[in-house]
N, C-alpha and C positions, 0 to 999 in steps of 0.2 A: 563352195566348190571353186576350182581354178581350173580352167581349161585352153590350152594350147591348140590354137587353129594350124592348120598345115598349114605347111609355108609357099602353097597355091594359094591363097587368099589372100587377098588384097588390103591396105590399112583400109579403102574405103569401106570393102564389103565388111569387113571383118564391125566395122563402126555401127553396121547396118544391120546386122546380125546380134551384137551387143544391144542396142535401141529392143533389138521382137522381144528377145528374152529377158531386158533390162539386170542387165551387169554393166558392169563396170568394164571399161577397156583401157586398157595401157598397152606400151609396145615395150620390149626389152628386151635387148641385144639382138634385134629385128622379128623379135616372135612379139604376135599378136595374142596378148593374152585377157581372157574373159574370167573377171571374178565375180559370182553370184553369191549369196546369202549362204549363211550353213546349214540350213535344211532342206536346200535340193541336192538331193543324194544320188541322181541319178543325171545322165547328159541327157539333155531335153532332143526325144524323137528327132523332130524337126531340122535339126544341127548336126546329128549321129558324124555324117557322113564327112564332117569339113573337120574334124577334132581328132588330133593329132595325140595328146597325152589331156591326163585328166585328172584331177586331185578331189578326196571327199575329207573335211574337216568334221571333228566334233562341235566346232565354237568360230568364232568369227577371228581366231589368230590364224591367219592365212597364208598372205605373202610374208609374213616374220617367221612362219614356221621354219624349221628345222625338217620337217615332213613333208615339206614343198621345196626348199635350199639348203640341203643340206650344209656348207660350208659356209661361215662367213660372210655377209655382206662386206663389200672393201669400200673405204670411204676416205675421198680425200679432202685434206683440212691444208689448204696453200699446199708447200712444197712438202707435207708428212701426210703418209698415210697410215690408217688406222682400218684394223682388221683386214680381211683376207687371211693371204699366206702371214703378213706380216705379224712379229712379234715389237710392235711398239707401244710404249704406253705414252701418250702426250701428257704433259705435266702444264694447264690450263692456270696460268696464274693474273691476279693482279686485284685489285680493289672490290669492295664490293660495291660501292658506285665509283661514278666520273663525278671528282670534284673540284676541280681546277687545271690546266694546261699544265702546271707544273707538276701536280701530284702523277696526272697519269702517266706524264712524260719520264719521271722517275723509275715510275711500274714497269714503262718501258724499255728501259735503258737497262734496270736488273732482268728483266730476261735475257737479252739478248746477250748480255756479258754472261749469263749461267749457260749461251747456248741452247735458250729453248725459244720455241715457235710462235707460241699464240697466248695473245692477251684478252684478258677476260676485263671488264667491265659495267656496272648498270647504267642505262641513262634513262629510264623510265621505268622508276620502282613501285612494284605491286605492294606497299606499305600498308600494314592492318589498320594503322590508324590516319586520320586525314589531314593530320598534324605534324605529321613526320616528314622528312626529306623527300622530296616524291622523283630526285634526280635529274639532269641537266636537260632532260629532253634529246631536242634534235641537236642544240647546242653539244652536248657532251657524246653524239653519234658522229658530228665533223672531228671533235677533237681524237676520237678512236681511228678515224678516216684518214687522219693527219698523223697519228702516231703510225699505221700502218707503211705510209710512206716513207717516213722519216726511218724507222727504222726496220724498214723488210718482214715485219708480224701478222700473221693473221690476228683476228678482232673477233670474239663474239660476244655479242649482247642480248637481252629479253626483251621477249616484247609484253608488253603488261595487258593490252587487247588489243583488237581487232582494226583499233583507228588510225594506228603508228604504222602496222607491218608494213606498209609499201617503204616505209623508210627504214626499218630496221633491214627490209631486205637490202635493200640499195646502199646502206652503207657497212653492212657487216659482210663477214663472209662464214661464218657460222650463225646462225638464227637458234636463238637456245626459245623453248618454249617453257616457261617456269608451271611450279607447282600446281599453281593456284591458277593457272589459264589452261591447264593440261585439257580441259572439258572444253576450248572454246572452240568451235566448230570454223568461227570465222578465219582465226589466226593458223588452222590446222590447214584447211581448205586454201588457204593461201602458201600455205606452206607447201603446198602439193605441188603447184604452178611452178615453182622454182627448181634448178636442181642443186642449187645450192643447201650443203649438211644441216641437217636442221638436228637440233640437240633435244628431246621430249625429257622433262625430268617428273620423275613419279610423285606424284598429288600424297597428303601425306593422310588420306583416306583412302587409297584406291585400293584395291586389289591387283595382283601383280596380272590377269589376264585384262583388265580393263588399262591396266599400263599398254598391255600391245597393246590394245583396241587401238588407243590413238594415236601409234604409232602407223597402222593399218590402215588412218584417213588421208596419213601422206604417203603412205605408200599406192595407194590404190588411186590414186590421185597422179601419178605418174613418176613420182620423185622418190630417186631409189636411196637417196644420201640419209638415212637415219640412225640418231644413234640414240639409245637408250640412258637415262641417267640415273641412278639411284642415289636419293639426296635424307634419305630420314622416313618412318614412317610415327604418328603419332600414337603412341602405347599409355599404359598408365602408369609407367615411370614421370616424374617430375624433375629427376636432378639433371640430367639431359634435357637439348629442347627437342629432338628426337631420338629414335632408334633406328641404325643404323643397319638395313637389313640384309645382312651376306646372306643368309639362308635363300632369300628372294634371287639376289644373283645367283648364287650355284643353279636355282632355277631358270631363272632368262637365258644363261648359259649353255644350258641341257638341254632347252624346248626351244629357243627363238637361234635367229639366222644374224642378230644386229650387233652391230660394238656396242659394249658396256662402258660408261664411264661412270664413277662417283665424285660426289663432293659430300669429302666427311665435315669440313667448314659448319654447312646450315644445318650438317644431322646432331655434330655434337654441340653447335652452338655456343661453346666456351674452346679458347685456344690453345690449354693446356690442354686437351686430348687431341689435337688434330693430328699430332706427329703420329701415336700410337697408330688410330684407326687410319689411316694413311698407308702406315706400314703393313699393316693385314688388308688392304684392297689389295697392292700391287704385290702381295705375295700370293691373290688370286690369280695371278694372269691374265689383268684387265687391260681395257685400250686404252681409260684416260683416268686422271684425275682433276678434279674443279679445285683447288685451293686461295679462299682467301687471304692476300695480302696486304697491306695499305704500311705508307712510310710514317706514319705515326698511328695505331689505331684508337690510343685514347682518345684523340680528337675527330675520329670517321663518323661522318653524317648518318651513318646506316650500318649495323650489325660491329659494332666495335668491338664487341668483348670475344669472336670468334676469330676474329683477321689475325693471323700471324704479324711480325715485322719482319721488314725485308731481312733482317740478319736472322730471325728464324726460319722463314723461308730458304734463303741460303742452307743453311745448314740442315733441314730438312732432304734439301734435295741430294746432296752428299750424303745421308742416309739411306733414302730409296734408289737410288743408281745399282748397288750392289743386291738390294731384296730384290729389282726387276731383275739383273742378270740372273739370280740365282734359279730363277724360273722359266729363265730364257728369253728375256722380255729386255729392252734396253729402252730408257725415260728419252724423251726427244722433243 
């Protein structure tokens, strides 16, 4: 349940009334608002008299609902914004890790001459194996810190757990929360504290209502900047390294309040399908896409066989410009 106190109540009492009934409190757009679990179905006696509007959910998708925010969450990423009124799709490019000053400065320099925003790169890769690239660390977070400056980009990066986030916050200005961390309560909880966008991408086990769930630890937590990812779900196809689930978007869509982006990159896994599936997000009507790029990717420390080349990239994005317009949407 979510309930709105009158706007006679004070942040203090409001705090203090949260604590009797134990909810959760957050303040938005100066309304004090109480979220409690989804089986009290009714405003607790006690409080009747101080509650203003009041919301009963089936399940614990709350403040994502569409049934509590109708429109849009709006979210801004640097000087673009994504979702609300707005009809933008961000086009999120760059390597899939940081691996050198030159490489990523390359990454950077093609967006900005395509005229797009925000640079994507790893510097602490959640690797299945403990042999693999595990990415530059803090080092490769100053070099995104430094590209930012250099060339006017927003940055977002992952955090792999819970030990890193104070520095991914501090140097990103998107906080992507991957896969394979979607569960971690630490990185989430942190994630709340800030109001800096935090990016949630779907676990490629979940369920698409346990996707909000954890988008609902940041939000309930006070940080309203979230945006949903859809990155692959794992099926029993093999020739893919996932599936790419639009059916699930059409739903996030219909039922939750948050921008959508995907990255078809880690769903198809191989780089000849990224143009295709690319082209069928943003003839959704989505707010972003995540694409893989690296200036050579035969030699990428991490996911090469999925990274476009900049000249594919390039020429990708002169493809989707005109799919966005045609749906009203313009790439930024």
């Amino acid at each position: 349940m979510i309930l709105h106190l009158k706007n006679t109540i004070s942040n203090q009492d409001a705090a203090k009334i949260a604590a009797e009934i134990k909810a959760f409190h957050v303040t938005s757009n100066g309304t004090n608002v109480l979220i409690t679990g989804s089986g009290v179905k009714e405003v607790p006696a006690q409080i009747s008299d101080k509650v203003d509007q009041f919301w009963v959910f089936p399940n614990d998708m709350q403040l994502a609902s569409k049934s509590y925010l109708p429109t849009k969450r709006e979210v801004k990423i640097g000087n673009v914004t994504i979702g609300g009124t707005t009809k933008n799709t961000v086009l999120i490019g760059g390597p899939c890790s940081v691996e050198s000053e030159e490489q990523i400065r390359e990454s950077a320099k093609l967006l900005v001459d395509l005229g797009l925003s925000t640079l994507r790169g790893g510097c602490y890769k959640p690797r299945t194996s403990p042999y693999s690239f595990q990415g530059m660390g803090l080092d490769g977070l100053k070099l995104l810190a430094q590209m930012r400056e250099e060339f006017g980009l927003s940055v977002i990066t992952e955090a792999r757990d819970a030990t890193h986030i104070d520095e991914i916050i501090e140097y990103s200005d998107v906080i992507q929360v991957g896969a394979k961390a979607m569960y971690d309560q630490g990185i989430l909880r942190a994630c709340a504290k800030t109001n800096k966008p935090v990016l949630i991408k779907r676990g490629f086990g979940t369920t698409l209502q346990e996707f909000v769930q954890a988008a609902e630890f940041v939000l309930s937590g006070g940080n309203e900047n979230v945006i949903l990812c859809e990155r692959g779900i794992r099926t029993f196809e093999t020739g893919t390294r996932f599936t790419l689930d639009l059916c699930g978007v059409a739903w996030l869509q219909e039922y939750t309040n948050l921008p959508i982006i995907l990255d078809p990159s880690h769903a198809m896994g191989y780089a000849y399908g990224v143009p295709v599936l690319a082209k069928a997000c943003v003839a959704m009507g989505i707010d972003g896409l995540l694409i893989e790029a690296h200036r050579n990717p035969k030699v990428a420390k991490s996911d090469a066989s999925q990274q476009l080349t900049h000249q594919e990239f390039t020429e990708l994005l002169n493809v989707l410009r005109p799919v966005a317009q045609s749906v009203g949407y313009q790439m930024v």
